[in-house]
N, C-alpha and C positions, 0 to 999 in steps of 0.2 A: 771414185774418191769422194769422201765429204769436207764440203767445203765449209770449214772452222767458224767462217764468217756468222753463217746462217747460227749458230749455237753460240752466241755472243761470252755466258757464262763458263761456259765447255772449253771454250777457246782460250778464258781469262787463268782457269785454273791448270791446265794442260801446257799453256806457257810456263807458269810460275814454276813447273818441272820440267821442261824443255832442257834443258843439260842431262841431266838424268834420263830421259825419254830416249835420249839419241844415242847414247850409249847401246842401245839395243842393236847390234849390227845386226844380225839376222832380218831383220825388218828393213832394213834399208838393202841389203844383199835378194831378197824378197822381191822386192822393187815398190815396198811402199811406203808412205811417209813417217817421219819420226811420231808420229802424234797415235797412230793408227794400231790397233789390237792386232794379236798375233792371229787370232779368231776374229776376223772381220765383221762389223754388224752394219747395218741397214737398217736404221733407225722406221725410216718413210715405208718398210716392211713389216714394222708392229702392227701398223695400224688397219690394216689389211686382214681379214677376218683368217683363221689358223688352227690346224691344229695343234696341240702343245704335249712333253711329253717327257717324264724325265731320264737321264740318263740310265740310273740305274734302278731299279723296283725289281720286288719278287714277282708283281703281278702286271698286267700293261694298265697302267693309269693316262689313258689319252682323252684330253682335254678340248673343250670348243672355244674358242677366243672370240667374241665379238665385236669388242669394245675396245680394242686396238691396245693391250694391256703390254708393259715392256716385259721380255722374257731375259730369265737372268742367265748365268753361265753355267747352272747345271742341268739345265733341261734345253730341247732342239724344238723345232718348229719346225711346221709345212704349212707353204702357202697352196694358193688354186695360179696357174698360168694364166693370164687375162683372157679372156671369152671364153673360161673354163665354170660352168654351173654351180653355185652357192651350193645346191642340193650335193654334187660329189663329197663337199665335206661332213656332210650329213653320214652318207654312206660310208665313207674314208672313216668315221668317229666309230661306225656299229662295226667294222670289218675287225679296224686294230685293235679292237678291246673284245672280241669273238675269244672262245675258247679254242676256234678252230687255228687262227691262228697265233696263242699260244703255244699250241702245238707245234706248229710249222716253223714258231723261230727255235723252238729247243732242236729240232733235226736240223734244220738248216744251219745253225749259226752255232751251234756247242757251245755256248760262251757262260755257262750259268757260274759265280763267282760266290763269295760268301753264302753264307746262309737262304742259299737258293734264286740271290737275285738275279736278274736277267741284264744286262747291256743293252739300251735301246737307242743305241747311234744311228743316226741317218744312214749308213750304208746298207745296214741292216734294214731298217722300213723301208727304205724306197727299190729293196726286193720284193716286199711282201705283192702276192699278186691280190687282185683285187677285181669283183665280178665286173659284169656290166652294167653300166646305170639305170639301162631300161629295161632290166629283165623286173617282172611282177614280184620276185621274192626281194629284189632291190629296190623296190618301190615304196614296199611294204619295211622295208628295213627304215628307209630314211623319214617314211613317215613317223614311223616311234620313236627313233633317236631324236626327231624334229620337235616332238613332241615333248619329249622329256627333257631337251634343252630347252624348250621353249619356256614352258611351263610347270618347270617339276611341282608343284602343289597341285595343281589339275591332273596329273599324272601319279597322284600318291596312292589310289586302287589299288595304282601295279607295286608291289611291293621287289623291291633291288632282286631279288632270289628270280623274280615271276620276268619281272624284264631280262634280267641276263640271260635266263631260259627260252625269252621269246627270240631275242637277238640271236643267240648261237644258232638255233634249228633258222632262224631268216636267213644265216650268212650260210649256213651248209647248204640250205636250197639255190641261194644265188650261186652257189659254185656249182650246182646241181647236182648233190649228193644226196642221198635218201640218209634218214633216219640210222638205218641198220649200216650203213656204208660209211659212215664218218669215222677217221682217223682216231679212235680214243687211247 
């Protein structure tokens, strides 16, 4: 639960609608306070580096958050579990944005809607599988993505076509598929 206190403003204007607020029974049948989202947030969980991701796109647009930036209501996050490696979301950023699994969420999940976009809910990514951190083609994965977040101007050689290209064949090798063998 967050405690109102600590957000002294949050707390000034959320009063001034406190009648209205409580009217929400669901939320109190819930079991949680009249003040509180039906979609629960965790503010002290922005600030914790993340992947970012919106709900719905034609293509996966997954993002690196470093900078502890608020994420609004139409796009989801993932964090790292505590003594879980910075590098994973390195890895986690080249995996979800793979052409391989693009593929894997249209079989797996059939959900394409309008004009071909996709649903990217969390129930859906936190199936997606994902290699191992320390295989050599995942290495070489997070070193790129590392890279190109790091530095995209230092990184402008690679033109968008040439890295997406590098990334797909890194993520088919960390799942350990050959070239000729990947799902197209």
């Amino acid at each position: 639960m967050i405690d109102l206190r600590r957000y002294p403003k949050a707390e000034a204007y959320l009063k001034s609608h406190k009648e209205r607020l409580e009217k929400r029974r669901y939320l109190v049948e819930a079991g949680r306070q009249w003040y509180e989202m039906w979609a629960p947030q965790d503010p002290d969980i922005w600030r914790v580096p993340k992947v970012v991701f919106p709900d719905i796109s034609p293509e996966p647009r997954f993002y690196i958050d470093l900078a502890g930036r608020l994420v609004d209501g139409d796009c989801y996050w993932l964090t790292l579990r505590p003594g879980v490696s910075l590098e994973t979301l390195y890895l986690l950023l080249g995996v979800v944005n793979a052409s391989l699994m693009s593929r894997f969420h249209d079989l797996a999940f059939n959900n394409k809607l309008y004009s071909a976009r996709r649903r990217y809910m969390t129930q859906y990514v936190a199936k997606y599988p994902y290699p191992s951190l320390q295989s050599p083609a995942s290495q070489k994965l997070i070193a790129l993505v590392k890279q190109r977040v790091q530095s995209p101007s230092s990184s402008s050689s690679l033109n968008t076509d040439s890295f997406d290209t590098q990334v797909d064949l890194l993520v088919e090798e960390a799942f350990g598929l050959q070239p000729d063998e990947a799902v197209r």
